[in-house]
C-alpha positions in Angstrom: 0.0 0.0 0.0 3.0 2.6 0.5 4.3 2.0 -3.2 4.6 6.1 -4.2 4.4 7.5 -0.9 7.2 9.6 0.3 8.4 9.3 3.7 6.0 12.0 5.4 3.3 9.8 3.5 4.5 6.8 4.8 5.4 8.1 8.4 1.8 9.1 8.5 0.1 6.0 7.2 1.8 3.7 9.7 0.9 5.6 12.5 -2.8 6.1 11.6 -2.8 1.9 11.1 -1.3 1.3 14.7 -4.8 -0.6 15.6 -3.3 -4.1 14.7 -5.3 -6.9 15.2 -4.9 -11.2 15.2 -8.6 -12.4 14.2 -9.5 -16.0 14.0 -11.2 -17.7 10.7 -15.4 -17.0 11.6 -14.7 -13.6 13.0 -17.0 -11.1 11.6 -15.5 -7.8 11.2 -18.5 -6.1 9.8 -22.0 -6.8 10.3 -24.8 -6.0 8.1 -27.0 -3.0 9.3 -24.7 -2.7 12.0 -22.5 0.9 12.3 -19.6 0.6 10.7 -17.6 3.1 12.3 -13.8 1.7 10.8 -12.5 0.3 7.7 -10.5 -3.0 7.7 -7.3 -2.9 6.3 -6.3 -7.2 5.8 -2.8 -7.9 6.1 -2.8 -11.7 6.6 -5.1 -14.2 6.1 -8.7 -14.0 3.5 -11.7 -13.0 4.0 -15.1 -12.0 2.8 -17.6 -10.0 2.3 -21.2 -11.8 2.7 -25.1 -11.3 2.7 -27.6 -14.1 3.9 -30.5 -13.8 1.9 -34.0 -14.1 3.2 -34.6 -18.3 2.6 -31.0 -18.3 5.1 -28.4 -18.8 2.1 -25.6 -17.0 2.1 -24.0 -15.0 -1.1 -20.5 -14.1 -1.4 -19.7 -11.2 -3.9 -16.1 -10.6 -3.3 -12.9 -12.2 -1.4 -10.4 -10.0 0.4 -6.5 -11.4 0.3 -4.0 -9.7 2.1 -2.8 -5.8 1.4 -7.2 -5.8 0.3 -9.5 -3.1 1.9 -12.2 -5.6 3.6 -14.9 -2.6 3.6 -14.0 0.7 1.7 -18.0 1.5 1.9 -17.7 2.3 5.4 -15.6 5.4 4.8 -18.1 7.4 3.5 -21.2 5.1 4.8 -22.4 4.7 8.4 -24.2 1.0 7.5 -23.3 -1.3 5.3 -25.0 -3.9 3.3 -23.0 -6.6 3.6 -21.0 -8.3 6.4 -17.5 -9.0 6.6 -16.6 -12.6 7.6 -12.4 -13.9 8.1 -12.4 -17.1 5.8 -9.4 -17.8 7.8 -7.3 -16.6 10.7 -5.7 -13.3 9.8 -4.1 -10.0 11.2 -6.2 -6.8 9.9 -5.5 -3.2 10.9 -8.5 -1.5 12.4 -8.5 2.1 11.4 -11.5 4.6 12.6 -13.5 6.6 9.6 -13.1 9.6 11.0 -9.3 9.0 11.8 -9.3 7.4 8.1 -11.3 10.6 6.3 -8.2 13.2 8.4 -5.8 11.2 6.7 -7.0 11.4 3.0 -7.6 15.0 3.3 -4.1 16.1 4.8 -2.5 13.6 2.5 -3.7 13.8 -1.5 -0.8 10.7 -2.4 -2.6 8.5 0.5 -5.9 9.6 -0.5 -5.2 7.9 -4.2 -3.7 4.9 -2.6 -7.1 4.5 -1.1 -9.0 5.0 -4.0 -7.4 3.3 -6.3 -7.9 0.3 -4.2 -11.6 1.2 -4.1 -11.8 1.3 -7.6 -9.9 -1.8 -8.4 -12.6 -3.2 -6.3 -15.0 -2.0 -8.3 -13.4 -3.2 -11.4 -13.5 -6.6 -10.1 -17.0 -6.3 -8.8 -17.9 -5.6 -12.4 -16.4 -8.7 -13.6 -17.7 -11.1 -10.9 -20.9 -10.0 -11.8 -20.2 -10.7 -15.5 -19.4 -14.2 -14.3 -22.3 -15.0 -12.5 -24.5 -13.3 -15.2 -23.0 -14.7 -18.4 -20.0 -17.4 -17.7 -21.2 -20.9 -17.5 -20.6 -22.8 -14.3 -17.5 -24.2 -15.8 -16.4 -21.4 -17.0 -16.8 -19.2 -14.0 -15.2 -21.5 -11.9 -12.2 -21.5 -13.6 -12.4 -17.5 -14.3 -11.8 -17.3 -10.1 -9.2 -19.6 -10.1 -6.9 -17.9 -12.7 -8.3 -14.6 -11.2 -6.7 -15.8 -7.7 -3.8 -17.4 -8.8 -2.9 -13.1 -10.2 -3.9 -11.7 -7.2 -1.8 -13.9 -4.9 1.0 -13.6 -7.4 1.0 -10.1 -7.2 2.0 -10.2 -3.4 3.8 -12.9 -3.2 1.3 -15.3 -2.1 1.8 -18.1 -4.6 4.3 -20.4 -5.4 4.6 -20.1 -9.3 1.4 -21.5 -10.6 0.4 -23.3 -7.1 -1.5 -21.4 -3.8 -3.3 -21.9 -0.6 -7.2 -22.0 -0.7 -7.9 -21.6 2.8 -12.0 -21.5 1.9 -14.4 -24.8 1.8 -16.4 -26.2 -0.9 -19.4 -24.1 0.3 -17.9 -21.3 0.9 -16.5 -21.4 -2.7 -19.8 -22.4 -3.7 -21.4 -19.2 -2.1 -19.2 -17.1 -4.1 -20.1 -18.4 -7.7 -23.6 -18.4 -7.0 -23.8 -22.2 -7.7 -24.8 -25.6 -5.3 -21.6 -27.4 -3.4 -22.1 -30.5 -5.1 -22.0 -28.1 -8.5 -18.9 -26.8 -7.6 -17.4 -30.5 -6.7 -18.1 -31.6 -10.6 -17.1 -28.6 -12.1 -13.5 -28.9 -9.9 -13.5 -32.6 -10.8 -13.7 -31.9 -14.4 -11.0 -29.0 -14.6 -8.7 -32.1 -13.1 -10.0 -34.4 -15.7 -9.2 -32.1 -18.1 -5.8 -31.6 -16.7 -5.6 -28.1 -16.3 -6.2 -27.5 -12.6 -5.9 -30.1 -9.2 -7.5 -28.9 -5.7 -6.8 -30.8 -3.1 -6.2 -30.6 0.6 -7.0 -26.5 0.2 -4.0 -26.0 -2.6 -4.6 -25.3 -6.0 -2.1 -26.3 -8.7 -2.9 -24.9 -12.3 -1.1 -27.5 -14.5 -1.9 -25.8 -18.0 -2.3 -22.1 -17.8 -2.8 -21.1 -20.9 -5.5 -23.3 -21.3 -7.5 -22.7 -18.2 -6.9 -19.5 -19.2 -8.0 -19.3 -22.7 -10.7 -21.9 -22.3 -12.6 -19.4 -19.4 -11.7 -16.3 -21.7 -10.1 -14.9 -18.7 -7.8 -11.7 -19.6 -6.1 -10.2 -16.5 -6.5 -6.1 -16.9 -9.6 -5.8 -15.0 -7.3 -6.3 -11.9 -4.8 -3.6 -12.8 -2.0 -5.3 -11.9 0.1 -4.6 -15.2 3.5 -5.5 -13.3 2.5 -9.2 -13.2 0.8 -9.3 -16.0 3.6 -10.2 -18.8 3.7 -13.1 -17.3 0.3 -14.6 -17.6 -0.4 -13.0 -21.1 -2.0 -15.4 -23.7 0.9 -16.4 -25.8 -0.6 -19.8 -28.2 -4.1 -19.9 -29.4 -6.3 -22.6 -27.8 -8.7 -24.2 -30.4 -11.7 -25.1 -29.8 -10.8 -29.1 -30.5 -8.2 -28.7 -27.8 -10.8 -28.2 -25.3 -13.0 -30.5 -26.5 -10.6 -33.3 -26.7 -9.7 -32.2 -22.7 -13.5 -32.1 -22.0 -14.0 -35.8 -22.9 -11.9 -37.5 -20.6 -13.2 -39.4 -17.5 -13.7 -37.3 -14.3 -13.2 -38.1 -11.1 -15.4 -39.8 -8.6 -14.6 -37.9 -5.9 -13.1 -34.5 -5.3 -12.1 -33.0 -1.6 -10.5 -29.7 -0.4 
């Protein structure tokens, strides 16, 4: 977060984020409806944001991975309408709205930190939605998983084309608007096609350009232009390619 800042910037930031907190996985660090009186800041661990709908499911429109603002709403609004929920355990720095609105306005360089983070939300917002709206369940599926594999990239949270996914089967099911054992066969046949394995909460993406191509998944919406050299689309996938993929056996079973 202090990448352009000079040192009175930076001096500034860390003492407004001195409110340092360990939180364990189930802690909610908003709550719908509630007063949100402080932004959350996550520095280790995920978490998400969450509503529970009126027949008690639960819907899951965006993920928060370390260095993420859990809850940028809450700087200008007193309720918000969603919760935030710690997928797992995780350190976030608490920081007070009004303490948080003194520091944007005495500092223009922290103030577009902050917003650019905001907006990158947004741009990701926009193409979860898409997903949901227009991606197949197959397709969508793999979208996040290329779409986590940059983000964790980006801060060093992933181990070349392998990362931690500390989040269950419903909880990723929640997220892509689809039924757990929907999520379970579309997992099962990314492995059968050989592009991805998840297992024991690590995901190894065996073929990315073909996970890649096959979701249609191009990595500017997350405006993270340093990384993304590295992941461009380099070969064309055909259409036969995937097919032939598509026809293999899947798996009976499937657990992370």
């Amino acid at each position: 977060m202090a990448e352009g800042l000079d040192q009175a910037d930076q001096e500034a930031l860390a003492e407004a984020c001195d409110n340092i907190r360990s939180v364990s996985a189930g802690t909610d660090l908003q709550r719908e409806g509630t007063p949100a009186c402080s932004l959350h800041i996550l520095l280790d661990g995920w978490a998400a944001r969450y509503k529970i709908m009126k027949d008690g499911s639960r819907f899951i429109p965006a993920v928060s991975v370390p260095g993420d603002l859990c809850d940028p709403d809450a700087l200008q609004f007193a309720k918000l309408n969603y919760s935030v929920r710690m997928l797992s355990a995780g350190t976030v720095i608490i920081l007070p709205r009004q303490q948080a609105r003194a520091l944007l306005a005495s500092h223009p360089a922290i103030a577009n930190v902050f917003w650019t983070l905001a907006f990158s939300e947004h741009s990701i917002q926009t193409e979860w939605s898409a997903s949901i709206g227009r991606r197949s369940a197959l397709h969508r599926t793999a979208h996040l998983l290329c779409e986590l594999l940059m983000r964790l990239t980006a801060i060093g949270k992933a181990d070349g084309h392998s990362y931690d996914l500390p989040v269950t089967q419903e909880q990723l099911a929640d997220a892509l608007g689809l039924t757990k054992v929907h999520v379970n066969r579309m997992v099962r046949s990314l492995s059968a096609m050989e592009f991805v394995t998840v297992q024991h909460r690590r995901v190894q993406i065996h073929d990315w350009l073909g996970l890649s191509a096959m979701c249609g998944f191009q990595p500017n919406y997350l405006r993270l232009e340093t990384i993304a050299k590295e992941f461009a689309l380099k070969l064309p996938i055909t259409g036969a390619h995937i097919r032939a993929r598509s026809a293999r056996d899947v798996p009976s079973s499937l657990s992370f």
